[in-house]
N, C-alpha and C positions, 0 to 999 in steps of 0.2 A: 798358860801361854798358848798362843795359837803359831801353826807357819805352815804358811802353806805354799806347793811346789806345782810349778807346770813340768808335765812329763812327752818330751816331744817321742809320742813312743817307737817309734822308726825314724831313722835319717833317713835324706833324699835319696832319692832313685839312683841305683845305678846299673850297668848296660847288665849284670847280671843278674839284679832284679826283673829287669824287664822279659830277660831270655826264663826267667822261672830255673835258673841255678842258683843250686846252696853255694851260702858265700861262708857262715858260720863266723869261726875265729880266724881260719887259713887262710880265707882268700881274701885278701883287705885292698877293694877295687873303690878308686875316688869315686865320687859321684858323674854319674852322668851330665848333659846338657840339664835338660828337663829337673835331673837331682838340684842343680845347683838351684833352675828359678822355681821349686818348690819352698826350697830352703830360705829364698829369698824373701815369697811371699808370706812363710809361717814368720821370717823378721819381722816386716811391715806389719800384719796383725799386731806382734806381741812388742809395737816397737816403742808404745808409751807407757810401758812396764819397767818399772825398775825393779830388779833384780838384786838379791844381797849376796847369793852364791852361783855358780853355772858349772855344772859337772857336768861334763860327756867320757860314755863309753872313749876310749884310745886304739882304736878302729879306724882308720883314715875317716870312712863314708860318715861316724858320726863329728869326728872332730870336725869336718868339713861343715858340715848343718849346724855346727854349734857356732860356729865362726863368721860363716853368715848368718844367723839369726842377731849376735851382738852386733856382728857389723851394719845393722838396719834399725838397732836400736839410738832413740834420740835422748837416754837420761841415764846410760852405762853402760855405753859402747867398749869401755874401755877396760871394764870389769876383768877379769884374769878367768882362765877358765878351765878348771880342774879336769886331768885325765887321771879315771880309775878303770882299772883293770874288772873291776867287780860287774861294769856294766857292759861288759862284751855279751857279743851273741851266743847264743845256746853253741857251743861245739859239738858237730855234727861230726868229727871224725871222719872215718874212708867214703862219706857221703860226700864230704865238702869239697867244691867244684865240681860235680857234677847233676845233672837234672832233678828236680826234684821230683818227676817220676820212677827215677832209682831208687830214692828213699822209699816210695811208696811200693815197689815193687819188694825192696828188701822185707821191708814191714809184712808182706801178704806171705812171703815165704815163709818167715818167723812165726807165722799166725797170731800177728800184733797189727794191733791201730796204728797208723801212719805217725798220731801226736804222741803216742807215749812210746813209740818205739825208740829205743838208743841202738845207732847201727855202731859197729867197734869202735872203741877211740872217740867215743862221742861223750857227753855229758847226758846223765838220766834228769827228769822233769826236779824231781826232790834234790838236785844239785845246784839245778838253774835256780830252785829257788830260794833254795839257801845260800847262794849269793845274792839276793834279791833281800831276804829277808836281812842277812848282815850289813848290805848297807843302806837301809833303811833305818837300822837302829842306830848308825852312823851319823844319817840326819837328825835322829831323834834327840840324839847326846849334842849335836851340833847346837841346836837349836834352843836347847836349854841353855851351854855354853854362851852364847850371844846372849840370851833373856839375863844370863848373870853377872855379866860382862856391861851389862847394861846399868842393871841395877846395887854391883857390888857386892852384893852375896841372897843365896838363896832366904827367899820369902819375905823380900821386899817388895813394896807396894808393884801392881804388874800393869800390864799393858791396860786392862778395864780400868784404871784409873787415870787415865792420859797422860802417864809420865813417860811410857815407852813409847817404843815399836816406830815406824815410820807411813807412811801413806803410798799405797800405791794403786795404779791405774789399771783397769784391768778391763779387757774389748769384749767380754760375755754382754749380751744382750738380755738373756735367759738366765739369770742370775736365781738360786734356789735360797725361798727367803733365810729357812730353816739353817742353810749353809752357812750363810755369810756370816762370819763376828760382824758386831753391831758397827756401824758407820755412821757419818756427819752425812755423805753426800748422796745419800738416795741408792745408794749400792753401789755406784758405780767407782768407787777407792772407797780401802777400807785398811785399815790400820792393823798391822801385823807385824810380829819378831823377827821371822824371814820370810825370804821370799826367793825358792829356790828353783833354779830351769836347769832340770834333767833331762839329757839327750841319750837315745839309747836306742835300742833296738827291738821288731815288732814278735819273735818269739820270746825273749828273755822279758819285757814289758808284759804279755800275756801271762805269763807264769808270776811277776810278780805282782799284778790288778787279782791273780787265783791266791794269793798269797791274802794283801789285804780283806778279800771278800771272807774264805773258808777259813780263815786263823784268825783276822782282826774284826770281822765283822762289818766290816766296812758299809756305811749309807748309800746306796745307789738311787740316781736319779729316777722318779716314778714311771716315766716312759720310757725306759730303758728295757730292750729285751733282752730273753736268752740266748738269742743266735749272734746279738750285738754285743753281748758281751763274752764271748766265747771266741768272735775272729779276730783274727790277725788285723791292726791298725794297718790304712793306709800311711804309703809314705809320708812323712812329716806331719801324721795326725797329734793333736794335742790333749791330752787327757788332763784335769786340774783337779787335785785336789786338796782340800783342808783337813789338817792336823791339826786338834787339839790335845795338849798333853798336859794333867789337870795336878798342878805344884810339881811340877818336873816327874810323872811319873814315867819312866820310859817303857815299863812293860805292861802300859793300859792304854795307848792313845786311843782318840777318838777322830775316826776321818770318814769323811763326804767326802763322795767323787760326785762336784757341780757336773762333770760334761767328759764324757770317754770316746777316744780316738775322734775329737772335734775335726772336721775339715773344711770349713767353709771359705779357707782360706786359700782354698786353690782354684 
């Protein structure tokens, strides 16, 4: 079966993003002006998408980006839309709410890197993404769950034989032939089990795109570099990838990341 998910890896902007303060788990600030018509515009892109699941982090700033992106959608506005705890931000502990040159300064006293340091009370890298990694295997059971639900029981005829899955539309221009499961319409929808919009945020996203690449092997786009896949997503950047999971295996899938931290939407 295939399913594959957009991962909006930051929510929109807000006034303490802009100021460069940690917000982490503590400090749960709505989005800004500017957040909201970010969020707006990552809708309108994704807004001839239909959608089978919608999880957002339970964070104000992402549930706000989740709520506007459905509310721009014209084929599942109305979709319901899951808060998990699993997709909060990295907790930064006695950093959070204040500059993020304090982190950095913490870090130089410790005689640590700014990204792997945990100041007290904070989450380390290998926690962040072992929440990352649990609920991904989440979606993974998910997604089989629907393929069976579908079909009635495991290893019934599957979605290659056009008895599944459903069609949907999707705004890549750049589409990677190699990614795509096979379509009717020239790439541009392409018939899949789910089709899941993840909202979350741009440290905890980073730890789990390190997650898919050095544990799952993950396909990465040819023109894609190391310094682009190493920063932090712009707000409401859109990463997509495709999951293949070959007769419900859940501890082998296979994923292509088509487009990481997309922004042309703003």
């Amino acid at each position: 079966i295939f399913f594959l998910f957009f991962t909006i890896s930051f929510s929109g902007e807000t006034r303490y993003n802009k100021d460069k303060i940690l917000q982490g788990q503590g400090v749960d600030e709505p989005l800004s002006a500017t957040g909201f018509r970010q969020a707006d515009a990552a809708g309108l892109f994704l807004s001839n998408v239909k959608f089978t699941h919608v999880f957002s982090s339970d964070l104000l700033r992402a549930k706000q980006t989740a709520a506007a992106i459905l509310g721009k959608n014209r084929v599942c506005k109305d979709l319901e839309i899951k808060y998990d705890a699993r997709l909060r931000e990295r907790k930064y502990g006695v950093a959070e709410g204040r500059p993020l040159a304090d982190l950095k300064a913490m870090a130089k006293d410790a005689g640590e890197q700014c990204p792997s340091f945990t100041p007290s009370g904070g989450e380390t890298l290998d926690e962040v993404r072992e929440r990352a990694r649990d609920f991904f295997e989440f979606l993974c059971q998910l997604a089989v769950e629907v393929e069976q639900k579908e079909h009635g029981k495991p290893g019934a005829p599957g979605r290659s034989s056009g008895t599944s899955g459903e069609r949907f539309v999707f705004p890549w221009t750049n589409h990677c032939s190699e990614a795509e499961p096979s379509s009717e319409g020239g790439g541009s929808s392409v018939v899949l089990d789910a089709n899941i919009l993840v909202v979350s945020h741009g440290a905890y996203m980073k730890n789990w795109i390190g997650y898919f690449v050095s544990d799952l092997n993950c396909t990465l786009p040819a023109d894609l570099t190391k310094s682009q896949l190493s920063s932090v997503s712009p707000n409401t950047g859109i990463s997509h990838f495709i999951i293949k999971l070959e007769n419900g295996k859940l501890l082998k899938p296979k994923i292509t990341c088509v487009c990481l931290n997309q922004d042309s939407h703003l």
